[in-house]
C-alpha positions in Angstrom: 5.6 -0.7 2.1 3.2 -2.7 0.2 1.2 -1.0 -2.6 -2.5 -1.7 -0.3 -1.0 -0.2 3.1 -3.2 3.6 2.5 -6.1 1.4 2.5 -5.3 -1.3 4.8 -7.5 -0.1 7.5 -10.7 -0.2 4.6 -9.6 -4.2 3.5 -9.2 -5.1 6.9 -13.3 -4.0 7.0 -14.2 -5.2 4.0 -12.8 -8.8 5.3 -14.4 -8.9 8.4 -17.5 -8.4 6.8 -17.0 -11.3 4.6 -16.0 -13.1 7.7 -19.0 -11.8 9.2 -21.1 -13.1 6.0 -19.5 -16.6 6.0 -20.1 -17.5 9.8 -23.5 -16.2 9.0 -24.3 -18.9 6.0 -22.5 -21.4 8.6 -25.6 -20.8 11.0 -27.8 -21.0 7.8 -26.6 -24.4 7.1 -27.1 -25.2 11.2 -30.2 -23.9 11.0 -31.3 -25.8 7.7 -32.0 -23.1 6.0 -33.3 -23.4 2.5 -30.3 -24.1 0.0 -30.7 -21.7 -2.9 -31.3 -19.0 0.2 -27.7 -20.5 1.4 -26.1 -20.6 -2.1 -27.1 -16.8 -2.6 -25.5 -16.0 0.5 -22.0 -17.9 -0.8 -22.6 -15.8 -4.2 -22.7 -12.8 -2.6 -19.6 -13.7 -0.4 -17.4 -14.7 -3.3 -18.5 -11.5 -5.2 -17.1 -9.5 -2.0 -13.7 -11.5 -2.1 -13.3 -11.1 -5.5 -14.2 -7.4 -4.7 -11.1 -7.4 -2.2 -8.7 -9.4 -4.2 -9.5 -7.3 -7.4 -8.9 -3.9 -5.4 -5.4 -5.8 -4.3 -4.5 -6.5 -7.9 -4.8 -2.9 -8.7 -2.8 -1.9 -5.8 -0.2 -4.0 -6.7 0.2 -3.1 -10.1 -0.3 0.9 -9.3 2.6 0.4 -6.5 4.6 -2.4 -6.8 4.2 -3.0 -10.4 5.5 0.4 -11.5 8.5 0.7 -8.6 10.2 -2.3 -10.3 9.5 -0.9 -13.5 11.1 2.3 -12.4 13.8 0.8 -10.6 14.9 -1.3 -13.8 13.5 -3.3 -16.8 14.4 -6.2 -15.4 12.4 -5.7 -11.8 9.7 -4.5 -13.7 9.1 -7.2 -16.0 9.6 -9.9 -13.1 7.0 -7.8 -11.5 4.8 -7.6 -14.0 5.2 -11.9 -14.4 4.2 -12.0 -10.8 0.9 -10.1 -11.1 -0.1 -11.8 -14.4 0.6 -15.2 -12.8 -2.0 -13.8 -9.9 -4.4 -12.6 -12.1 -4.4 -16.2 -14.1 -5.2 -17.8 -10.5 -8.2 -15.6 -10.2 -9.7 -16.2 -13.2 -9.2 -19.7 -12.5 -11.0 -19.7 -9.2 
């Protein structure tokens, strides 16, 4: 079980609003819509995903993150590794 599946049904609404949001700035850009009205559209998008991948991160580290750590220090620091690598991705992005 992965550390997100309580609240699977909530991301899986969250995302298809963000899907919702993205084929609606697609329209904007078919309907040449005025850029800075189509570039705070892609802000606000982003801000959601970040949203998402943010609530994932805690997940992670609330479930899977402290199993291993329970399970042994070894699991647990190989865990922690894996979320820190994440983390450095989202910052990047």
């Amino acid at each position: 079980m992965h550390g997100y599946s309580a609240t699977k049904d909530d991301y899986a609404k969250r995302l298809r609003r963000i899907e919702g949001q993205v084929r609606g700035i697609a329209r904007m850009v078919d309907e040449d819509v005025y850029c800075i009205d189509i570039l705070t559209q892609i802000t606000a998008a982003t801000k959601a995903l970040q949203a998402v991948a943010l609530g994932l991160v805690e997940d992670h580290m609330g479930h899977c993150v402290l199993a291993a750590a329970a399970s042994s220090e070894e699991e647990g620091r190989a865990k922690v590794a894996e979320a820190s690598a994440a983390i450095a991705r989202l910052v990047r992005s």
